[in-house]
C-alpha positions as CSV (number, residue, x, y, z in Angstrom):
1,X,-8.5,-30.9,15.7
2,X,-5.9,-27.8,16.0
3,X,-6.5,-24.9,17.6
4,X,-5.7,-21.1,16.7
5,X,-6.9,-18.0,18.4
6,X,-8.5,-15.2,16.2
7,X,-7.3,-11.7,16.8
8,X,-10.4,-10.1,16.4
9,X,-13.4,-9.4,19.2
10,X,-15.7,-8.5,15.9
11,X,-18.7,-10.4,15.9
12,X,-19.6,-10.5,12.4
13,X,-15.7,-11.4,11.5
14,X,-15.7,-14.4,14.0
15,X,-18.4,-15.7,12.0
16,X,-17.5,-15.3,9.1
17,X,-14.1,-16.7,10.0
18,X,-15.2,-19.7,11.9
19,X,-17.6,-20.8,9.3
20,X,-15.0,-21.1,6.3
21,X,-12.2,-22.6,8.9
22,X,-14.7,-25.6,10.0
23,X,-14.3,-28.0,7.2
24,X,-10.5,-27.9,7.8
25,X,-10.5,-29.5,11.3
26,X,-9.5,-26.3,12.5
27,X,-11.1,-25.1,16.1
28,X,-11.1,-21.1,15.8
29,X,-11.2,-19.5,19.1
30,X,-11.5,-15.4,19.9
31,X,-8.8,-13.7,21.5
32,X,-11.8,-12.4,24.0
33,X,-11.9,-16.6,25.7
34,X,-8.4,-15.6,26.5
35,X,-9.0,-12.1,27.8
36,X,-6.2,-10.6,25.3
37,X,-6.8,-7.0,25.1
38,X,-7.0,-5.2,21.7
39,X,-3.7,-4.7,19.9
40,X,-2.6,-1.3,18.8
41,X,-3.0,-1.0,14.9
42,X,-0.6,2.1,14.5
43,X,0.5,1.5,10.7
44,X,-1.2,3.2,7.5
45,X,-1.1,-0.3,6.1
46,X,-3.7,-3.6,6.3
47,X,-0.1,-5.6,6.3
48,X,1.5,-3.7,9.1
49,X,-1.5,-3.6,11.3
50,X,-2.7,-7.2,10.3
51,X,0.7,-8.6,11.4
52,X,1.3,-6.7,14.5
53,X,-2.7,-8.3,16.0
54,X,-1.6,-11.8,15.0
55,X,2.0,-11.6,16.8
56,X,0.6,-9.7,19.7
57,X,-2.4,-12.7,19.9
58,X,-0.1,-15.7,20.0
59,X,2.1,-13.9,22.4
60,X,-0.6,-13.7,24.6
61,X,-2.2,-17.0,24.3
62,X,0.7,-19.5,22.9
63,X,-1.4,-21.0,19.9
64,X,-0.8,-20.0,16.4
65,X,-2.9,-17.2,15.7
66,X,-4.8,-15.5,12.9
67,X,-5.5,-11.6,12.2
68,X,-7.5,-9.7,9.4
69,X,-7.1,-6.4,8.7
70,X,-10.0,-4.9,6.4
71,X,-11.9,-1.9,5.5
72,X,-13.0,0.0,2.5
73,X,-11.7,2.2,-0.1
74,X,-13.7,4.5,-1.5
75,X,-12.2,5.9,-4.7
76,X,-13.7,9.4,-4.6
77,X,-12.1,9.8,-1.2
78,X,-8.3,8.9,-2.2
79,X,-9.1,5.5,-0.5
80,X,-10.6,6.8,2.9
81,X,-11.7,4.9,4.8
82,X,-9.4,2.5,4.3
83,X,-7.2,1.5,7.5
84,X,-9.5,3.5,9.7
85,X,-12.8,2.0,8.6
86,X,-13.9,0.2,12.1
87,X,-13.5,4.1,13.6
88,X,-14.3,6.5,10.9
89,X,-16.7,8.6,12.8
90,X,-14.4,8.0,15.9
91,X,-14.7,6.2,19.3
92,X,-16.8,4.1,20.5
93,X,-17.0,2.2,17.2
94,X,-20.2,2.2,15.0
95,X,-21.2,0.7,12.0
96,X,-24.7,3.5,12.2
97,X,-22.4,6.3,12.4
98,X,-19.5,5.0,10.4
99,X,-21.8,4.6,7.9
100,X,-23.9,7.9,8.2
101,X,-19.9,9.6,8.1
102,X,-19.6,7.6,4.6
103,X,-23.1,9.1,2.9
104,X,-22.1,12.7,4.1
105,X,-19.1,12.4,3.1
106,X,-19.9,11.6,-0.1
107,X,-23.0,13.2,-0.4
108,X,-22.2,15.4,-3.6
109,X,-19.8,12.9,-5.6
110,X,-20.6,11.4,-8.4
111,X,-18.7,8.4,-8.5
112,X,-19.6,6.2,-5.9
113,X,-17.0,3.3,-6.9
114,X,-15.4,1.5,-3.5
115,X,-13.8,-1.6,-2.7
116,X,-13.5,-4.2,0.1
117,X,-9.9,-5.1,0.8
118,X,-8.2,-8.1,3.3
119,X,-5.2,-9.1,4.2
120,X,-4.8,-12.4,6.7
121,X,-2.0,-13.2,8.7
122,X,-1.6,-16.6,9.9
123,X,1.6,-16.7,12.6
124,X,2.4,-20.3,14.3
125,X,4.1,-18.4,16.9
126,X,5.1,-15.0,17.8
127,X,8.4,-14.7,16.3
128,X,7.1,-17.0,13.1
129,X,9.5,-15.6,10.8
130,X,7.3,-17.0,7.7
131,X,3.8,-15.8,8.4
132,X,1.0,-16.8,5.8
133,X,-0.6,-13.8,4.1
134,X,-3.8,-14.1,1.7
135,X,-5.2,-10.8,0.7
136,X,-8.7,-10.2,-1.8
137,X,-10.4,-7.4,-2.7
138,X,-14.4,-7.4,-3.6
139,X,-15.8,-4.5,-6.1
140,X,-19.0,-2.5,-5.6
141,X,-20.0,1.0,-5.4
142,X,-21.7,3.2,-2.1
143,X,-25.7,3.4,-2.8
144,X,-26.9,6.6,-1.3
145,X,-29.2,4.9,1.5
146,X,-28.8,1.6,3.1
147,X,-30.6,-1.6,2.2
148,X,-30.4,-5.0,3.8
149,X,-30.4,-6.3,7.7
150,X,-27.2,-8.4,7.2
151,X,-23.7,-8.3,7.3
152,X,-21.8,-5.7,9.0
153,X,-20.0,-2.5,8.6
154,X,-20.6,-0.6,5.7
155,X,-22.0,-3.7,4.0
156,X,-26.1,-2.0,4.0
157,X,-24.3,0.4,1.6
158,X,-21.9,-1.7,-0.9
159,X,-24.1,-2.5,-4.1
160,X,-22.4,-5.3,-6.0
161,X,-23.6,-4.3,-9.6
162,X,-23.7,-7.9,-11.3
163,X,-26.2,-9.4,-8.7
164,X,-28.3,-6.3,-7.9
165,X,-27.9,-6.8,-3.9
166,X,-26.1,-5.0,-1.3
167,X,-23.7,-7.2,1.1
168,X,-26.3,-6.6,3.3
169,X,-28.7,-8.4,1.7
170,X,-26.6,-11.9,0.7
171,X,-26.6,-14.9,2.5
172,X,-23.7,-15.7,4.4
173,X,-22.3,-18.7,2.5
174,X,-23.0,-16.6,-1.0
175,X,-21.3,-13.3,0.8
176,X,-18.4,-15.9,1.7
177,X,-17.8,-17.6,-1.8
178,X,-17.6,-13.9,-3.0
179,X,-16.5,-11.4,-0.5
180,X,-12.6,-10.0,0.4
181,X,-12.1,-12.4,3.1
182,X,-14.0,-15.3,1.4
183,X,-11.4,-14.6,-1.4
184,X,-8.5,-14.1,1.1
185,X,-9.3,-17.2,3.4
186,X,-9.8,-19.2,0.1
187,X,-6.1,-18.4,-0.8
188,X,-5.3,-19.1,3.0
189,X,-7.3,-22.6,3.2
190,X,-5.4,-23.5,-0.7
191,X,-1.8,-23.0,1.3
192,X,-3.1,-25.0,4.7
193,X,-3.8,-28.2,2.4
194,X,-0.4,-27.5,0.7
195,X,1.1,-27.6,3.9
196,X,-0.6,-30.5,5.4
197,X,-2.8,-27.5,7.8
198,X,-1.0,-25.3,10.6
């Protein structure tokens, strides 16, 4: 089975992660079982920041490593959240107030249309000068109170119109098949059987 390290200490990503890598043979570890310490994320871009996690990942463990950048864009707010969605009410992180920012924030507008987005860089080693990059997107819109007691992140407020449900309240294989990393590691998984895996 091959090994990579995640460069993520979220809970609900590690998860999510894990449970689409399994059927490819692939044993996904977090950066936390090698003590790596958060990366910086100083760009305005997923890309940049996604990148800059997985090289600073492998560096620290010597396994190929895997980042995701994500967050939502909310249209009505030029794209805000967007790179700063883990911290949008600030420090320590918190999806409550994170999402409590999101409904003032939008408390007078009128269109409510967001989207997920996710880039993931795959990097076999630090100076991998070909890194793998997937990236989907999943549509919605922001209800105006939560509903569900799944998920994470601003998933209680993202109504998927077809189905009804907020992310919140899918199960996690259905939230995979549909989601902007189930579409962005389903693009990443395609180009690991191409290649014959990592």
């Amino acid at each position: 089975m091959e090994r990579l390290v995640i460069a993520s200490n979220n809970p609900g990503k590690l998860r999510e992660i894990g449970h689409i890598l399994r059927p490819l043979e692939i044993e996904a570890l977090p950066q936390s079982a090698f003590n790596v310490p958060e990366a910086a994320e100083p760009h305005c871009t997923f890309i940049e920041n996604c990148i800059v996690k997985a090289r600073h990942a492998s560096a620290h463990t010597g396994l190929p490593a895997l980042a995701d950048d994500s967050g939502i864009c909310v249209t009505a707010l030029g794209g805000a959240p967007g790179v700063y969605s883990a911290r949008y009410a600030g420090e320590p992180k918190s999806d409550e107030r994170n999402n409590q920012k999101l409904l003032t924030s939008l408390e007078n507008a009128t269109d409510r249309r967001a989207h997920y987005y996710c880039v993931i860089v795959l990097i076999r080693h630090p100076d991998d000068p070909q890194p793998l990059i997937a990236e989907g997107e999943w549509h919605g819109e922001i209800l105006r109170e939560a509903r569900g007691a799944g998920g994470f992140g601003y998933d209680p407020l993202f109504l998927i119109p077809v189905l009804g449900k907020t992310g919140a309240e899918l199960a996690l294989e259905e939230k995979n098949r549909i989601s902007h990393r189930g579409k962005a590691l389903a693009q990443l998984t395609l180009r690991l059987k191409h290649t014959g895996g990592i």
